[in-house]
C-alpha positions as CSV (number, residue, x, y, z in Angstrom):
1,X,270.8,36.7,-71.9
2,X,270.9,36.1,-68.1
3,X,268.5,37.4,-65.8
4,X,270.1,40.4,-64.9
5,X,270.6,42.0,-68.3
6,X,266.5,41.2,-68.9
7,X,266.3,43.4,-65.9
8,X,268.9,45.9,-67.2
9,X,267.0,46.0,-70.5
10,X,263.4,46.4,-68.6
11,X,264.8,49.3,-66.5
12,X,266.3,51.1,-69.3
13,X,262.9,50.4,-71.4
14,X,260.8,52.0,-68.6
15,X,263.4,54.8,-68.0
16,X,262.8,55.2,-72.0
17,X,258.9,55.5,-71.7
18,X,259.5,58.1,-68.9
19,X,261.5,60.2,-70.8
20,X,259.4,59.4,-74.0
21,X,257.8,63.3,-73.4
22,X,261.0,65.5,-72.9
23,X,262.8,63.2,-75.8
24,X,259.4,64.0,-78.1
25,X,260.1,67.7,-77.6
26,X,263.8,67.8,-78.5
27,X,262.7,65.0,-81.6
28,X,260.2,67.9,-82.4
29,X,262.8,70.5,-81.9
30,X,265.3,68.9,-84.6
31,X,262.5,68.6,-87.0
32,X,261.5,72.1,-87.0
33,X,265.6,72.9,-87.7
34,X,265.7,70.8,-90.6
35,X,266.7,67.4,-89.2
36,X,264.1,65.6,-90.1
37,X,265.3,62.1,-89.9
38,X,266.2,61.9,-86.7
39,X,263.9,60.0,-83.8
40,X,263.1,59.2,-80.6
41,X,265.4,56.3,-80.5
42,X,267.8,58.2,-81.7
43,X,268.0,60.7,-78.9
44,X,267.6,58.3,-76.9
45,X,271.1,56.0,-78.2
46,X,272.4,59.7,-78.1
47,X,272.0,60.1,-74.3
48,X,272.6,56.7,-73.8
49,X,275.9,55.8,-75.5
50,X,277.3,59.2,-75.2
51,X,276.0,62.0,-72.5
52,X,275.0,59.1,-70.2
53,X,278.4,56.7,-70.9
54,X,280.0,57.4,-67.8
55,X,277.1,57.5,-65.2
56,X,275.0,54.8,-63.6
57,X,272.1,55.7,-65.5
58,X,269.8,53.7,-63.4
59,X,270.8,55.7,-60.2
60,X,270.3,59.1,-62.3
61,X,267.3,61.3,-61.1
62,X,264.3,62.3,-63.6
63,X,264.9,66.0,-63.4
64,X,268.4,65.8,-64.1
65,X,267.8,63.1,-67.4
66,X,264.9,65.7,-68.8
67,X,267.4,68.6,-68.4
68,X,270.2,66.7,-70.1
69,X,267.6,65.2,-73.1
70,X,266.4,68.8,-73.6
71,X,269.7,70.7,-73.6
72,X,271.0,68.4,-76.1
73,X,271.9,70.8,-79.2
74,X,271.7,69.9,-82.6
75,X,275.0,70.6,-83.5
76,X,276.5,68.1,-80.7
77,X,274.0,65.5,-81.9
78,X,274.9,65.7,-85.5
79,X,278.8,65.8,-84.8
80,X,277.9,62.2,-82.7
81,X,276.0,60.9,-85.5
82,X,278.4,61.8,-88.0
83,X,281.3,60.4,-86.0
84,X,279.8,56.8,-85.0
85,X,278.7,56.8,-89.1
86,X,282.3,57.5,-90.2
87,X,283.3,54.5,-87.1
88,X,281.0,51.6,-88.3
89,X,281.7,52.4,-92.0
90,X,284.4,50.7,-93.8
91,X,285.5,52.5,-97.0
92,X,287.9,49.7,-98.6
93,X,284.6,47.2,-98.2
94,X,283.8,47.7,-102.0
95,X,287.9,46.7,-102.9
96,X,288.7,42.9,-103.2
97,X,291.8,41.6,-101.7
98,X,294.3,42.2,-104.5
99,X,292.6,45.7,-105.1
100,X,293.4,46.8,-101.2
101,X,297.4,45.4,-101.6
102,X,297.9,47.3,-104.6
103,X,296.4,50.8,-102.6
104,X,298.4,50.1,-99.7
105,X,301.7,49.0,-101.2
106,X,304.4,50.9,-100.4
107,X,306.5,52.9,-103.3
């Protein structure tokens, strides 16, 4: 890693211990509607990799990341959850080779 990704990763880290309060609440909010698996990390990769994807998160000022974090509704969370599950999973894995050209032969 060179030494401006460390930084990039120490920035991010910090900005994560900032929000560490606000993401708490909406961890706490999930948990009380049933979703009892999900944590702070979670809402954090959430904001990160998907509200946040297009904006220099760096540059982003406090008020406006709490706001985001605590507006984040379960329903929006879950449908991103469910769609980066159904991304990274591969449902032929369990099929050999000869398996996978039999299912995808043509007729």
């Amino acid at each position: 890693m060179n030494e401006r990704n460390g930084m990039m990763a120490q920035q991010f880290e910090q900005l994560f211990t900032h929000m560490l309060p606000a993401i708490q609440s909406k961890k706490t909010e999930f948990h009380l509607y049933g979703y009892s698996t999900v944590t702070n990390e979670d809402i954090w990769a959430y904001c990160v990799q998907r509200k946040w994807r297009k904006k220099d998160i760096i540059a982003m000022r406090m008020h406006e990341m709490v706001n985001e974090i605590l507006y984040v509704s379960p329903a929006e969370f879950m449908t991103y959850t469910q769609i980066e599950e159904q991304r990274g999973s591969n449902w032929f894995s369990d099929l050999n080779s000869e398996e996978l050209q039999i299912l995808l032969k043509p007729r």
